[in-house]
C-alpha positions in Angstrom: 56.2 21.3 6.8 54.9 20.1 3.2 55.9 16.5 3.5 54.0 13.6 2.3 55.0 9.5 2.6 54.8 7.5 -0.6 55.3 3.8 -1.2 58.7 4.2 -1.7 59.8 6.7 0.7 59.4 10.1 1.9 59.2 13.8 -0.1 58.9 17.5 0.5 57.0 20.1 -1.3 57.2 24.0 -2.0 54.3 26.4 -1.3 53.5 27.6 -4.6 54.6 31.3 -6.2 51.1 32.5 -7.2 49.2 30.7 -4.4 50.5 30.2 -0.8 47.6 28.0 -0.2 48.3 25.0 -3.2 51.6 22.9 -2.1 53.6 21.5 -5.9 55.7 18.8 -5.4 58.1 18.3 -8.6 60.3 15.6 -10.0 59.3 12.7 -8.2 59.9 9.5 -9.7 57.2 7.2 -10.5 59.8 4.1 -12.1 63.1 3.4 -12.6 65.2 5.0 -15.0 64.7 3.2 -18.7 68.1 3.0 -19.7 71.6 1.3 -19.1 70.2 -3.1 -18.8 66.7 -1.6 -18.5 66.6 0.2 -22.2 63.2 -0.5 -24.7 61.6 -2.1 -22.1 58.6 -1.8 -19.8 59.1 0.7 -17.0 60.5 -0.7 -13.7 59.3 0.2 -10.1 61.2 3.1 -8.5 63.6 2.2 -5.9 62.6 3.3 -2.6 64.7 6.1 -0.7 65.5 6.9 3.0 64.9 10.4 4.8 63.2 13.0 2.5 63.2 13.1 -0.9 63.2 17.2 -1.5 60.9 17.4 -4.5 61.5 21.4 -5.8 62.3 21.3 -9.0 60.9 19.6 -12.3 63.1 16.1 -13.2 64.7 15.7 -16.4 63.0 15.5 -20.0 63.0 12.7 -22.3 65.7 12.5 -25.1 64.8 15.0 -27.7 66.4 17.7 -29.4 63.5 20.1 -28.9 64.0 23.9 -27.5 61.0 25.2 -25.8 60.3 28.6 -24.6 60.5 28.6 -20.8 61.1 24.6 -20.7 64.1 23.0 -19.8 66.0 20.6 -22.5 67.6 17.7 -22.3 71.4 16.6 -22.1 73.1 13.7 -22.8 73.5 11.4 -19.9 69.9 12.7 -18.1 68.4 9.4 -17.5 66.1 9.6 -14.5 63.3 10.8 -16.6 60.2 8.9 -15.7 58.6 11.6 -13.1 55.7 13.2 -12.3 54.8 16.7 -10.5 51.5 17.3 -8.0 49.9 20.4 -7.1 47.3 20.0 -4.2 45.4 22.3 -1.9 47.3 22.6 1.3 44.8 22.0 3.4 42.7 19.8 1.5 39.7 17.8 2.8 40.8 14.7 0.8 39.3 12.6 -1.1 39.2 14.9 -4.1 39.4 14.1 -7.6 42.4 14.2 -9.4 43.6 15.4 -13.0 46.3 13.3 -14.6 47.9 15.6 -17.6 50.4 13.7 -20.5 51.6 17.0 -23.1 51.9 17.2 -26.5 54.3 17.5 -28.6 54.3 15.1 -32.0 55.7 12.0 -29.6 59.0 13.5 -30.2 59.2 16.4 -27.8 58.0 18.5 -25.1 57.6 17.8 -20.9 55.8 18.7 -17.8 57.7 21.5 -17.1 56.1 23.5 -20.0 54.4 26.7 -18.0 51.1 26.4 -20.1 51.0 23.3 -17.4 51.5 24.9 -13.9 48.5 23.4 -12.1 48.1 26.2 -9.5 44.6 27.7 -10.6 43.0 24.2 -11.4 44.3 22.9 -7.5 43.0 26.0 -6.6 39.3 25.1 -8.0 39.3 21.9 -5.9 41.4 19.5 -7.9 44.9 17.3 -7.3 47.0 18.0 -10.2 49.2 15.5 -11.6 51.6 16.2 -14.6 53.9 13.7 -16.0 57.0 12.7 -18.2 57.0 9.7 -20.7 59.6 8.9 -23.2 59.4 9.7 -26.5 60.9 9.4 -29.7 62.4 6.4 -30.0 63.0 5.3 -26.9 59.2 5.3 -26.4 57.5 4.6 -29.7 60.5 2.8 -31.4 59.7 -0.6 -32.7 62.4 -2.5 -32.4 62.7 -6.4 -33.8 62.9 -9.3 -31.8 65.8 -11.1 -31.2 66.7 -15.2 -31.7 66.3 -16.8 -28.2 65.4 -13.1 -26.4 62.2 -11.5 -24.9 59.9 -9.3 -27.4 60.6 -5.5 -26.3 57.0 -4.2 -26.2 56.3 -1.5 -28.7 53.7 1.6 -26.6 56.8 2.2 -24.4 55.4 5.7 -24.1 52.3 4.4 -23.5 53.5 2.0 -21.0 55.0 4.6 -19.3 51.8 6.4 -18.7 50.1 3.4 -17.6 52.9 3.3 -15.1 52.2 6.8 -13.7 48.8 5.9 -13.4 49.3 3.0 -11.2 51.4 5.3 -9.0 48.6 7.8 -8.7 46.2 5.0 -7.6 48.9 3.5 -4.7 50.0 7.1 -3.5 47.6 10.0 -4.3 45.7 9.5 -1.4 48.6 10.9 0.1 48.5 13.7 -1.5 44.6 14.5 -0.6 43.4 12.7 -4.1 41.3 9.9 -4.4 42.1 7.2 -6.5 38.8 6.1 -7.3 38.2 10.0 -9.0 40.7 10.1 -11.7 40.6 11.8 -15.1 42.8 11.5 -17.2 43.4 14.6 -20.0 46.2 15.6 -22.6 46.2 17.3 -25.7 47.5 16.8 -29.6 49.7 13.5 -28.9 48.6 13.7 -25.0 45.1 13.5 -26.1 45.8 10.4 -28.4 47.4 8.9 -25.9 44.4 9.0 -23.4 42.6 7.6 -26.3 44.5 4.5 -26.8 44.8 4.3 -23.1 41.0 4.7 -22.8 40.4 1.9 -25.0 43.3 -0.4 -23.4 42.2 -3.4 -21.2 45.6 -2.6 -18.8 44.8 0.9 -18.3 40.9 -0.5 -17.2 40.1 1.1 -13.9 42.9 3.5 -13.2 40.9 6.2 -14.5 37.0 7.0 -15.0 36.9 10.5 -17.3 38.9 11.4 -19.9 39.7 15.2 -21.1 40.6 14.7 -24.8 42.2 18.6 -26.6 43.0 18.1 -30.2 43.3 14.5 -31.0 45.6 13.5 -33.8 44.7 10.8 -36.3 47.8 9.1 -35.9 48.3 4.9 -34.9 50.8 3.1 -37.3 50.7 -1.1 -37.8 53.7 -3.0 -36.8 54.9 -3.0 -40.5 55.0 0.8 -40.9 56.2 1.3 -37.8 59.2 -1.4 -38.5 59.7 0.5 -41.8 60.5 3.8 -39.5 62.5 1.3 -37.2 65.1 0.9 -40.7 65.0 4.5 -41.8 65.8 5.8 -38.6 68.5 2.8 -38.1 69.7 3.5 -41.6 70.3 7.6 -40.8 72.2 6.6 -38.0 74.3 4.1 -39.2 73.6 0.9 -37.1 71.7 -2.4 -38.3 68.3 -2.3 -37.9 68.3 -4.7 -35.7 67.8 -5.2 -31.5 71.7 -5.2 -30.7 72.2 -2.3 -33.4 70.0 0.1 -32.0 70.9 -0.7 -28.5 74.5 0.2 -29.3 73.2 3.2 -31.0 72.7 5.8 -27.9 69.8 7.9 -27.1 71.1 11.6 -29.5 72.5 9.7 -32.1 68.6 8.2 -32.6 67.4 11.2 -31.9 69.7 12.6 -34.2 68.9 10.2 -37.1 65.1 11.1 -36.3 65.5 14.3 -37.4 67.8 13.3 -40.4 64.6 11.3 -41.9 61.9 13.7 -40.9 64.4 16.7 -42.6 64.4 14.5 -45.6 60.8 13.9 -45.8 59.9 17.4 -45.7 62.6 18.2 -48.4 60.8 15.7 -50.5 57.2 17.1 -52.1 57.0 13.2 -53.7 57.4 11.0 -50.7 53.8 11.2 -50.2 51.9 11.6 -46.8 55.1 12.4 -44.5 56.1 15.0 -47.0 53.8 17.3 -45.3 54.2 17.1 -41.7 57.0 14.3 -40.9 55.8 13.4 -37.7 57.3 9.6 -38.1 56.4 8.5 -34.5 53.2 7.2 -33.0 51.1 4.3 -30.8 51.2 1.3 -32.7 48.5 -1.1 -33.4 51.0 -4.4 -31.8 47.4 -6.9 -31.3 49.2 -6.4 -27.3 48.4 -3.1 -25.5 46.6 -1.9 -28.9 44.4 -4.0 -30.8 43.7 -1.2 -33.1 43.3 2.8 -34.0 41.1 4.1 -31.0 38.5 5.7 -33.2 38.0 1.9 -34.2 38.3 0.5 -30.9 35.6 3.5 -29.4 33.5 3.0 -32.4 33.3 -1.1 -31.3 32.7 -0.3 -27.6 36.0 -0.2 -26.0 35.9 2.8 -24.0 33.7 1.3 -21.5 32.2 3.5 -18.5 35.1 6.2 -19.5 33.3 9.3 -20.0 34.7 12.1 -22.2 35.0 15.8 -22.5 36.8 16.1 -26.0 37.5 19.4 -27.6 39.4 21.2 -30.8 40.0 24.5 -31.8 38.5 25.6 -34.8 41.9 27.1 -36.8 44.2 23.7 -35.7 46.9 23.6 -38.5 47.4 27.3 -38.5 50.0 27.6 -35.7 52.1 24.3 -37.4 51.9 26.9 -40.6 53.2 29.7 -38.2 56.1 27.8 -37.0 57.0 26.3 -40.2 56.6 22.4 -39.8 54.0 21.7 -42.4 54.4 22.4 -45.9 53.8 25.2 -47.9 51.0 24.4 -50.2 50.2 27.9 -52.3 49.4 26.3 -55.8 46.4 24.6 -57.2 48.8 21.9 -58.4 50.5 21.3 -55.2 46.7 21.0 -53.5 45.9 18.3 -55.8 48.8 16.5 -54.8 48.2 16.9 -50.9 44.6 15.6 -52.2 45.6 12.8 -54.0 48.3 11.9 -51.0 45.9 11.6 -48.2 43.2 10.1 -50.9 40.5 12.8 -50.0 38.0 13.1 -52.5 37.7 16.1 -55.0 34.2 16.9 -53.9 35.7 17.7 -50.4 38.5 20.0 -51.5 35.9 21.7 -53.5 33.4 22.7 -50.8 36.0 24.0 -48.8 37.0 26.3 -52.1 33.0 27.0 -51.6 33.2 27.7 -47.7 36.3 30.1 -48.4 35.7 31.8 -51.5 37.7 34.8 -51.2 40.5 32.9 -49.1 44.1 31.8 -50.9 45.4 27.7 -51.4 47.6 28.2 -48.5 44.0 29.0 -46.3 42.0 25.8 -48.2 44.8 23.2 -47.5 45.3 24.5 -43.8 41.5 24.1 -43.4 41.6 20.9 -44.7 44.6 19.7 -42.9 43.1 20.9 -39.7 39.8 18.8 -40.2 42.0 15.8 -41.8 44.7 15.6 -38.5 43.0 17.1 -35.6 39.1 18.7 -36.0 37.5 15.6 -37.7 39.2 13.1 -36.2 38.9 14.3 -32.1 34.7 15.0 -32.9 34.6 11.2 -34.7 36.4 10.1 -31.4 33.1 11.6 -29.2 30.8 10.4 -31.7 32.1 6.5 -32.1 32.2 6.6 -27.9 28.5 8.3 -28.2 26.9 5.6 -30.5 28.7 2.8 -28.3 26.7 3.9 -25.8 29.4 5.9 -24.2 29.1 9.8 -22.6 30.6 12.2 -24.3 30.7 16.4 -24.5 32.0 18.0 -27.5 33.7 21.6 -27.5 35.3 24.2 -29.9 37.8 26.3 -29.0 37.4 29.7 -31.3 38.5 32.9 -29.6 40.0 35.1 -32.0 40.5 38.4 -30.6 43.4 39.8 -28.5 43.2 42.2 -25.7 43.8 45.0 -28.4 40.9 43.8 -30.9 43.5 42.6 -33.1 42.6 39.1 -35.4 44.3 36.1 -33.0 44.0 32.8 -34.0 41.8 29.7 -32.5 45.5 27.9 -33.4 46.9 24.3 -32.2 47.8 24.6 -28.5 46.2 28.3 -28.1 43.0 26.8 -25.8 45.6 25.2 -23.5 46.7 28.1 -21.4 43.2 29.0 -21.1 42.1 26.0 -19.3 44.7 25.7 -16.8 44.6 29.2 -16.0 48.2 29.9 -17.3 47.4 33.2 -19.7 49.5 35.7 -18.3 53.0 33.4 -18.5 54.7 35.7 -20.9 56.5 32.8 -23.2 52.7 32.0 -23.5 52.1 35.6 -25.5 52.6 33.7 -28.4 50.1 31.5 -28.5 47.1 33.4 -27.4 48.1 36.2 -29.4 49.7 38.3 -26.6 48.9 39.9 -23.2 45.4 38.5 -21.8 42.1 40.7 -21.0 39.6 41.1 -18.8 37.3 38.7 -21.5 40.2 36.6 -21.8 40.9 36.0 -18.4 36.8 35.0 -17.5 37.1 32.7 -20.4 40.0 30.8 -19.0 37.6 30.3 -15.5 35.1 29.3 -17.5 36.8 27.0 -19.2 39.3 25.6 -15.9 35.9 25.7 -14.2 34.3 23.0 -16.5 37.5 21.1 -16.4 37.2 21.1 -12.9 33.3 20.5 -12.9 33.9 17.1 -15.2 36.5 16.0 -13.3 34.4 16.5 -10.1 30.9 15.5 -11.3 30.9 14.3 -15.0 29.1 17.8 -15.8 31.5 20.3 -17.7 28.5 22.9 -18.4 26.3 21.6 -21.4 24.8 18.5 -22.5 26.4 15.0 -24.2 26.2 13.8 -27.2 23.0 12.0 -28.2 24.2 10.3 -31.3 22.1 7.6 -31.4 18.6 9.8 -31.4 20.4 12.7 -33.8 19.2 15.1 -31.5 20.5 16.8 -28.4 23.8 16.9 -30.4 25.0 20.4 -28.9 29.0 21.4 -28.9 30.2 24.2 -26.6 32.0 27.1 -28.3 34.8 29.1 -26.5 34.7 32.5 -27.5 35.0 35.8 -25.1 31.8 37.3 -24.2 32.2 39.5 -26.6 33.0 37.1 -29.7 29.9 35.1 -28.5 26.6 36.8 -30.2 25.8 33.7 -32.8 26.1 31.4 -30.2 22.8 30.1 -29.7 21.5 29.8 -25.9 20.2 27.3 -24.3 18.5 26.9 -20.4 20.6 27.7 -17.8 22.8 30.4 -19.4 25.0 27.5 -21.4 26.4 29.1 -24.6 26.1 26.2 -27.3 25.8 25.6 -30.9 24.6 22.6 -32.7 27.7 20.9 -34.2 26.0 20.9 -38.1 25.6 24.8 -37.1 29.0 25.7 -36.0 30.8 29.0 -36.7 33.5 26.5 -38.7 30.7 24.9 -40.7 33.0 22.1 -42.1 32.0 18.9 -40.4 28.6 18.4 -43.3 31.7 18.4 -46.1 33.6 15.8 -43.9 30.5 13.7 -43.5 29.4 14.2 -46.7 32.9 12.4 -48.1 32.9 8.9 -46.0 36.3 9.2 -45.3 37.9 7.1 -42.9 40.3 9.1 -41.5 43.0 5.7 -41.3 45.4 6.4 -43.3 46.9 3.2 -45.7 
């Protein structure tokens, strides 16, 4: 039988679907529930159980209000949320590295139990996989005021979580055929900023040694913007903004209230930044867990030994376009005021008119939106880690094609399924612009097999960064073999292009303009 023996008691696992030989083990706690006494604060240890703990199915998500195709949502009154799902080889030799997933999802939504994040295939390559719930929202990246004569509730609950899981992965994975000593840690949009700021955090030091880094969001808030959200939030739900208001304000009506202000900022074309995507939640800068933005803190040397793979895709804000989160920006007039919002110089909005002559304002602000949020900011991340004196590998995710030849686009979460191996889950379709190929299919091994082969060695395929010297600087481009012809080659069959000579061709304009990226 599947059953392994944790610190706090004994669980049971399920052969896995699509491979009889990878064992997933689902919804086992890694702390306490966060609510009831226990709510805003730092995660507690799990309690330990007798007998067998049978871990089948995926626990509960964090509070949100979020539908998601094939995911499960949340209910009032779910509370034991703080879990975490393995998939390992059966018969595993142990000692193997392990890959430590946190999802996406604007802080305010999403879970483990997505199916882009089945870890079948990449246990299957020779890796224990290790997904995990955090909260979010409120509960997890609320800031919420002290109290006379009380203990501080820490800001980074989300964070804290995640820290949390990653000192139950060094105590237990060995169980699991994982070595604690090979950990990388990897998420993507939010996920991936939060492997930043836990990358440059002194508590998170040692519990993992590589870090995977998809789409990066430019995205940390000070203590006084984030206690300005704290009162609009508290104000759309009707309590004080203060510690005993929004603990007597319960988890939906928060989330509720959430929604109220982010509705009202996009309703709003003058209330500035927000208008455009009101993602209102975030890490926070608290001088505790994080002394700063982690572009910043990489840039001064904080990253350590942490190696990085770090990766975008090339057409990032298209898919928030698609599913109607961002704002519609179609006139000249409403570009200068995205412009003027985000304080981005005129000279940069005009050479990406240049770059897309024929293309309409919609296409320009997307671009630039795409550079501004995800593009510029994850490559900045590999470079500031690369001129600390850091290793780091850049990527680009641009496949473009369906199976049928039809245009698909290199879109926020599209490169996702293709690394884990996940292409043919149909609620995927979407995303990767329907059915999968034969091309499609050997680009998702080639990219799980890097995955795998940085998690394993340090080595996803091509060469680091070289920053320093200004040469050497090579970025590997996704594409299908057949999308691949201007990719320049280099020895050993690795497809690269040199980042300044890049199908996307928009990081000289972004150099060119200075900016930097934190946003007043």
């Amino acid at each position: 039988m599947d059953i392994f023996r944790t610190k706090s008691g004994r669980v049971r696992g399920r052969r896995a679907a699509r491979d009889r030989g990878i064992v997933s083990v689902r919804g086992l706690p890694y702390a306490a529930p966060p609510f009831g006494a226990h709510r805003f604060r730092e995660p507690r240890p799990v309690e330990p159980w007798d007998g067998i703990r049978d871990c089948a199915a995926f626990g509960p998500v964090a509070p949100q209000s979020a539908e998601l195709p094939g995911a499960p949502t949340w209910s009032p009154g779910d509370e034991d949320i703080l879990t975490l799902n393995i998939w390992t080889p059966a018969d595993g030799p142990g000692g193997l590295p392990v890959l430590v997933w946190i999802h996406g999802g604007a802080y305010v939504f999403g879970s483990s139990a997505q199916p882009d994040f089945d870890g079948t295939a990449l246990a299957g390559l020779g890796l224990v996989v290790v997904t995990l719930n955090s909260r979010l929202g409120f509960e997890g990246f609320g800031h919420v005021p002290d109290a006379d004569g009380g203990a501080a509730f820490p800001d980074n609950r989300g964070l804290l979580d995640q820290i949390a899981a990653l000192e139950w992965v060094r105590d237990n994975i060995s169980a699991f055929g994982g070595s604690p000593d090979r950990v990388t840690l990897a998420g993507q949009s939010s996920g991936a900023t939060s492997v930043a700021c836990l990358t440059v955090a002194d508590r998170a030091r040692g519990l993992f040694r590589r870090a995977v880094l998809h789409s990066a969001v430019n995205s940390c808030a000070t203590v006084e913007q984030a206690a300005r959200t704290t009162a609009e939030v508290a104000a759309a739900a009707g309590v004080p903004a203060t510690r005993a208001g929004l603990l007597a304000a319960p988890p939906q009506a928060l989330v509720a209230a959430a929604d109220r202000v982010c509705e009202r900022y996009a309703q709003d074309p003058a209330s500035g930044q927000r208008h455009y995507d009101p993602a209102i939640y975030g890490p926070v800068a608290d001088g505790v867990l994080l002394t700063a933005d982690p572009l910043e803190a990489l840039a001064a040397g904080a990253g350590g030994a942490v190696e990085l793979l770090v990766c975008h895709t090339t057409e990032e804000y298209w898919l928030l376009d698609a599913v109607g989160s961002s704002a519609k920006i179609t006139t000249e007039d409403q570009l200068t005021c995205f412009a003027a919002d985000f304080g981005l110089p005129a000279s940069l909005v005009e050479g990406h008119r240049e770059r897309l002559p024929d293309a309409p304002v919609l296409d320009v602000y997307l671009t630039l939106y795409s550079g501004l949020l995800f593009a510029e900011y994850s490559c900045r991340l590999a470079e500031a880690h690369a001129r600390a004196g850091g290793r780091a590998f850049l990527a680009r995710f641009d496949r473009r094609r369906d199976p049928a030849g039809q245009r698909a686009r290199a879109w926020h979460c599209a490169d996702i399924p293709f690394a884990f191996g996940n292409l043919h889950e149909e609620s995927l379709h979407f995303l990767v612009g329907g059915p999968p190929g034969a091309a499609d299919e050997e680009l998702s091994r080639r990219m799980a097999g890097a995955w795998a082969e940085f998690a394993t060695h340090g080595e996803p395929g091509w060469g680091p960064l070289d920053c320093p010297a200004g040469s050497g600087e090579t970025v590997r481009v996704w594409r299908t073999a057949d999308e691949g012809a201007d990719e320049a080659r280099q020895p050993g069959g690795v497809r690269a292009a040199s980042v300044r000579g890049a199908k996307d061709g928009f990081r000289d304009l972004w150099r060119t303009a200075g900016l930097p990226l934190l946003a007043p």
